[in-house]
Phi, psi and omega in degrees: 000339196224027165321316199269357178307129185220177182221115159241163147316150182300117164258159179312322177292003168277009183305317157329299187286293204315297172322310190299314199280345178282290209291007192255331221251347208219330194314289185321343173252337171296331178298315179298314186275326155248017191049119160274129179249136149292343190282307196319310178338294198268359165305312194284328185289327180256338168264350165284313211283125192261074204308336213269323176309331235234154175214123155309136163260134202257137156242093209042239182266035159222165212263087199240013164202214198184135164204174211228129158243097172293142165271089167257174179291015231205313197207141197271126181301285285338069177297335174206144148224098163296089168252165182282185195293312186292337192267344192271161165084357183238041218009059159291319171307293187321299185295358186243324183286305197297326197297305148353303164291308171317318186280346164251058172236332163296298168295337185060068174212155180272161180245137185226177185192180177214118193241150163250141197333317195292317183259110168276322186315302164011267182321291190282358167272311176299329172300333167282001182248024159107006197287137157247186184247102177262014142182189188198155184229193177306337168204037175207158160263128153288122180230136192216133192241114180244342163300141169225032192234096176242037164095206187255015179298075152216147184204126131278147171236000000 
């Protein structure tokens, strides 16, 4: 099923697509917490957006997420992983988190990430693959993975 999965880089002009698949994949838990303006929305999104972090995720010929990696010497980011409304739930995420794990068990480095409060589905996908929540602010969880041995979940992309 997620045989066909790819990864390319971003060009500036995914500012877009990257936008539709946030508001398609996310809109329903930002509304609850800040209510969605569309203008506002897509000001924040296109002035955030980095091409040089971020990779389209590929399903054959269709584009159906996105994820953003800040680096350090020390921690692999997540800052964002987007998938559409339709790509969730179908262990895409999954086959996309292992690749991830795996490259920081190479690296020797932990993974953090921040989820909102609001997707508890989130939440509970990342504790299953090993994340815990190491601290939380008004709508959000600090999540963090520091193990680096996790069995036999490799996969590449």
């Amino acid at each position: 099923m997620t045989s066909d999965l790819r990864l390319r880089p971003a060009k500036y002009e995914d500012w877009k697509l990257t936008f539709e698949l946030k508001k398609d994949g996310l809109k329903s838990y930002v509304e609850k917490i800040w209510g969605w303006d569309e203008k506002i929305q897509k000001k924040m999104h296109k002035e955030n957006f980095d091409p040089k972090k971020t990779k389209i995720i590929q399903l054959e010929n269709n584009e159906i997420g996105y994820w953003t990696i800040r680096t350090s010497d020390s921690e692999i980011y997540l800052e964002n992983l987007v998938l559409g409304k339709d790509f969730q739930n179908s262990g895409f995420g999954t086959k996309i988190m292992d690749s991830i794990i795996k490259k920081s068990e190479k690296e020797k480095k932990s993974i953090g990430l921040r989820v909102l409060k609001e997707n508890k589905k989130a939440k509970k996908f990342y504790e299953n693959l090993g994340f815990e929540k190491v601290s939380e602010s008004e709508n959000h969880y600090e999540m963090k993975k520091t193990g680096y041995n996790t069995g036999n979940r490799c996969t590449s992309l």
